[in-house]
N, C-alpha and C positions, 0 to 999 in steps of 0.2 A: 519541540523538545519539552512543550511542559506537561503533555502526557507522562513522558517517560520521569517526571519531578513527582507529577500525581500519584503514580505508582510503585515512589521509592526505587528505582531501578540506581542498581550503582554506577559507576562509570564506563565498566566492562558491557554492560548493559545498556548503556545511553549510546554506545558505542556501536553496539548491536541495531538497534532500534533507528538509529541516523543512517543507517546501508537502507534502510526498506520503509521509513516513514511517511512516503507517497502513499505505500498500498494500505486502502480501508480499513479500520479494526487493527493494523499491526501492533498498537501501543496493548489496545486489552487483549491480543493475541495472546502473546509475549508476558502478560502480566499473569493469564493463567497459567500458561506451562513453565512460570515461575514458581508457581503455587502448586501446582503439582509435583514441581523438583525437593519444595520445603514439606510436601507432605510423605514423601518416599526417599529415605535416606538412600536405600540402593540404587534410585533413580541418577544421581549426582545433575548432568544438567541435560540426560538426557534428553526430557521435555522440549529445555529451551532450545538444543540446536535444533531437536525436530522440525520444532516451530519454526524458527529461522531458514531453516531451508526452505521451508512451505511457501514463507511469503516472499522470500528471493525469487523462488521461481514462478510465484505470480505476478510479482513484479516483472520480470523479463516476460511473459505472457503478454501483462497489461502493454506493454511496450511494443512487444512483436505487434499486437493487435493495431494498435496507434498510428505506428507506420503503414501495416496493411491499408487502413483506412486514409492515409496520407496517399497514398498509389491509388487507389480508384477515384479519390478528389481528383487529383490531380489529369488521372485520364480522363474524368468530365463524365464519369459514371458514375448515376444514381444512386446513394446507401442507401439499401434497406435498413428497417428497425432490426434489432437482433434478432427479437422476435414473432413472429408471425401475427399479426390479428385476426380476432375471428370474423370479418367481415371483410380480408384481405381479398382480390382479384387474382393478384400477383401467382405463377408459377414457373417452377423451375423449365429452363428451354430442354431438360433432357425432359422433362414432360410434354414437349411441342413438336408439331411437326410444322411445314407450311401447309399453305392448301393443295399443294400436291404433294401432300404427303412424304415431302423431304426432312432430311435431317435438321434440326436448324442450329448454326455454329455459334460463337459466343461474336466471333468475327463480323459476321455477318449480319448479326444481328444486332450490332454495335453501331453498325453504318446503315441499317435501311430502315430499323423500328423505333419509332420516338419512347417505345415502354420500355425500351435497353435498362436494366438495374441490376445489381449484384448485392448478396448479403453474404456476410463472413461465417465461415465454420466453424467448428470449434478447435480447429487449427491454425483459423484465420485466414483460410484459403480461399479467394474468391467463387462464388456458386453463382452463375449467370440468372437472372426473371428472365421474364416479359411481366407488366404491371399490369396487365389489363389484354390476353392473349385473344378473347370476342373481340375485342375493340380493333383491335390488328389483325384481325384473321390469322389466327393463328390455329392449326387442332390440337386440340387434348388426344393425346395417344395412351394406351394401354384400357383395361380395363380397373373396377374397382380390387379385383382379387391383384391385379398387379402394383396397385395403389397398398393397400396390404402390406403385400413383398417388400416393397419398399420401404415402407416407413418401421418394419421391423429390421429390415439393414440397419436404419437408420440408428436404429436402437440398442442395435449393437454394438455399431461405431463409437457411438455416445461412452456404451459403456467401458470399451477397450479404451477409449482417448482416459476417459476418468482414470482408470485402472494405471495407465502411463504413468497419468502424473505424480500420481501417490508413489508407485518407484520408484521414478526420479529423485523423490526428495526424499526415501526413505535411502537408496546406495549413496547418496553424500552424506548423510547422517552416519551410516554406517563404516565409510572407508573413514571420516576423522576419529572415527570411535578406531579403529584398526592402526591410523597413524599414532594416535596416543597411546594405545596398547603397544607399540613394537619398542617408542619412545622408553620406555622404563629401562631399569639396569640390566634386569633378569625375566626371562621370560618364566610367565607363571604356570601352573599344574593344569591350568586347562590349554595352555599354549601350546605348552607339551603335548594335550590330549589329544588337539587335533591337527599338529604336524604327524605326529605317529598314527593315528586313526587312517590322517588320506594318505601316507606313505605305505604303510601297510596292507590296510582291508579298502582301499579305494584306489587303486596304481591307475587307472584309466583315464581317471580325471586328472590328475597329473602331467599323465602322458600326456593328454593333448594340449593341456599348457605349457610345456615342453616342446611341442610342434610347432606353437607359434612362433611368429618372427616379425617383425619389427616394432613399434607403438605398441601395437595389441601385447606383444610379450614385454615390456618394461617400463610400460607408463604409472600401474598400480603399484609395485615395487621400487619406482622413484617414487610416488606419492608418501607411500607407506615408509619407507627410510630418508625422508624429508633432501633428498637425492636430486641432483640435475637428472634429468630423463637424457642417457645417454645409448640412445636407439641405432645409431650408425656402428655403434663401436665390435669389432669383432667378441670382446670381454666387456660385456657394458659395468661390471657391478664391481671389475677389478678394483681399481679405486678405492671404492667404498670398503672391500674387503680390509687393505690394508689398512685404511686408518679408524676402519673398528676394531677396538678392543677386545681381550679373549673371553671375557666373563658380556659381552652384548651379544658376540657374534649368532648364538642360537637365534636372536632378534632376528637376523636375517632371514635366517629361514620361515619363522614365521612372515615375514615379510610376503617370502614369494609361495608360502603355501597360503596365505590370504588372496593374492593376488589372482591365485590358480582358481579357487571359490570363484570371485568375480568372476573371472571370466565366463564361467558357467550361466551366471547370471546376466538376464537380458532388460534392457529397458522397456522393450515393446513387448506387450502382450498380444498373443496370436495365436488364433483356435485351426484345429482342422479342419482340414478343407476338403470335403466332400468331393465323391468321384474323381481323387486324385491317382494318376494313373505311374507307377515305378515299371523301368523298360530295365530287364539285365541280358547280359550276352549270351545268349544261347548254350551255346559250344562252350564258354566256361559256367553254367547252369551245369551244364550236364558232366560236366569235368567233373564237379566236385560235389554231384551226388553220383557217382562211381566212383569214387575215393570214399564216402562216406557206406556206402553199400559192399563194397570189398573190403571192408574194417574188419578185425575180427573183437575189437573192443571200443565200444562208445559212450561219451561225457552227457550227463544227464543233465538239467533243467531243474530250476530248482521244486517246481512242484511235480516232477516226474519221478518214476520209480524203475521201469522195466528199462533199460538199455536197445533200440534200436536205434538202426543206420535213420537218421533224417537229416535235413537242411533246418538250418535255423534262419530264421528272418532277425535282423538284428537291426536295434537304432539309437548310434550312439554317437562315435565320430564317424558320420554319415550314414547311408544305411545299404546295409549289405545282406546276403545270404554266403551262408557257412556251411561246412561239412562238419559234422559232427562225430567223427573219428577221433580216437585217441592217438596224438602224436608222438611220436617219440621225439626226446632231446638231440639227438642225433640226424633225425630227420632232413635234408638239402634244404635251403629256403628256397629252390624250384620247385620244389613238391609241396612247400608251405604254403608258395604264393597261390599255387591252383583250388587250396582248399578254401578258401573266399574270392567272393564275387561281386564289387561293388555296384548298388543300379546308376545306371547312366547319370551322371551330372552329379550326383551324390557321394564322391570319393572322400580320402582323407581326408578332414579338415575343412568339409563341407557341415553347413548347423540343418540337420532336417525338422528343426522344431516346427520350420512354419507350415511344413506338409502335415507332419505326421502326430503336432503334437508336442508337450513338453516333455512329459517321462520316456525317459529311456525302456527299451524291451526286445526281448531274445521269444520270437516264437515259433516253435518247433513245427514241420511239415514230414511226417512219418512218410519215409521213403515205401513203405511196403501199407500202408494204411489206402484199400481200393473207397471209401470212403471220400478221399480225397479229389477224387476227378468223378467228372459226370457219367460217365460209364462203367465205372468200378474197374478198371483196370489201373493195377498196380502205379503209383505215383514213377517210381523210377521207371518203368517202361513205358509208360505215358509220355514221359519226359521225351 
């Protein structure tokens, strides 16, 4: 604590600082995104909770890693240095084989090779050696081009864990910033702006906050209206309904249109993944580009101009192909249902981010465009 004396911190502040005073630098952490709260009035203390999450959640890091390393003591396996030296032997067993050429297990190798050692991830996830793989007969498998390959995985990984963490402690940052905003008497002109903004010109994101159900639909809107999380309950919010007042009540909504945002948002960052392959049902493929081609009126795309029959590729809540027919409001929801086609595994309420990607997108397949198939025959008859 005499850091926190060193640096004037007031009590609110010593108080802070006593949660996380194990992790390195936490005292002059905290004393600059003090200084930078004193130097940005708009800021208020956004700096310091920044901060404070940052080192919470290295703290729990430092920890997870601690016990990690208590688990492979404990099994009688060798730590590695975190990191590598350059005059190191050691490599990883998915880099080995045996001398016939076999796979070699972490198991296995645990019980018959005295170079048995493990080094921590940056997960803190065990990654099995051998210390010395000539010395045990061991092979090097792959080549250098697949040495390469690998170590630019590697470095990708590196960079998506990095990426992680900085979210993580940036959505705790941001949902108490959201709890103190719903906290006031009156919701304010930009509260306003953007319950009416996603009610309005954004209904989709909504709606699948809407489809959720249990935890996932009521944990941030307990958080945010500082509320028991009451997830069993047929009416979880009733309660609360009642005994807010008429001039807070809009709070609520902000509440659960904050919460709908969240959910949108992911902790893990995850890129596309190459040669991924989407399977849809044939027979309704073809349903609903014949609804879409017997249309006599079709909804355009926003960078489109001319009106044809096409299939839209879509990736939103899950991802599907559409007919792009003009419906009418009167329309059966039997005949609604046929004009979308969800691909396999990918239905409602399914997140295709990790396939396809973050952004959302609607991409058009001209049903009469011969461009479209290898032989130039028209896409709807090809079909």
């Amino acid at each position: 604590m005499h850091n926190g004396t060193r640096y004037r911190f007031d009590l609110i502040e010593l108080a802070d600082l006593a949660e996380v005073e194990d992790v390195p630098s936490a005292a002059s952490d905290l004393a600059r995104a003090k200084r930078k709260d004193s130097e940005d009035p708009k800021a208020r203390r956004g700096n310091w909770q920044h901060t404070l999450a940052t080192l919470h959640q290295e703290q729990a890091d430092r920890r997870k890693r601690a016990a990690a390393e208590q688990a492979l003591t404990e099994a009688g396996v060798k730590l590695l240095p975190r990191y590598r030296q350059t005059d190191a032997t050691e490599r990883p067993l998915s880099d080995l084989t045996t001398g016939l050429d076999k796979e070699i297990t972490a198991e296995a190798h645990a019980a018959q090779c005295p170079g048995h050692a493990a080094r921590l991830d940056k997960e803190h996830r065990p990654v099995y050696f051998c210390t010395d793989p000539e010395k045990n007969r061991h092979k090097i498998k792959g080549a250098t081009d697949g040495e390469e390959a690998r170590e630019a995985e590697r470095a990708e990984r590196r960079k998506v864990i990095e990426s992680n963490k900085a979210t993580r402690a940036a959505r705790e940052v941001r949902k108490d910033f959201v709890t103190e905003l719903v906290s006031h008497k009156a919701m304010s002109e930009a509260g306003w702006q953007l319950v009416s903004s996603t009610v309005l010109n954004n209904p989709d994101l909504y709606r699948r906050f809407m489809n959720k159900t249990g935890k996932g639909a009521t944990a941030d809107v307990a958080r945010f209206t500082r509320a028991a999380d009451p997830e069993s309950k047929t009416e979880p919010f009733a309660d609360l309904i009642q005994r807010t007042g008429k001039a807070r009540r809009p709070q609520l909504l902000l509440a659960h249109i904050a919460a709908a945002h969240e959910a949108e948002m992911h902790d893990n960052m995850t890129s596309f993944i190459p040669g991924a392959r989407l399977q849809f049902p044939l027979a309704q493929v073809l349903a609903a580009a014949e609804h879409a081609a017997a249309a006599t009126e079709h909804k355009l795309l926003h960078a489109e101009t001319v009106p044809r029959p096409c299939l839209w590729w879509v990736k939103d809540d899950g991802t599907y192909l559409m007919s792009n027919a003009v419906i009418g409001e009167d329309t059966p929801a039997k005949i609604r249902a046929r004009t979308i086609v969800y691909a396999d595994g990918w239905g409602t309420g399914t997140d295709a981010r990790s396939l396809l990607g973050g952004d959302d997108f609607a991409e058009p397949f001209d049903l009469c465009d011969p461009t479209r198939t290898s032989d130039g025959t028209l896409l709807v008859l090809w079909l």
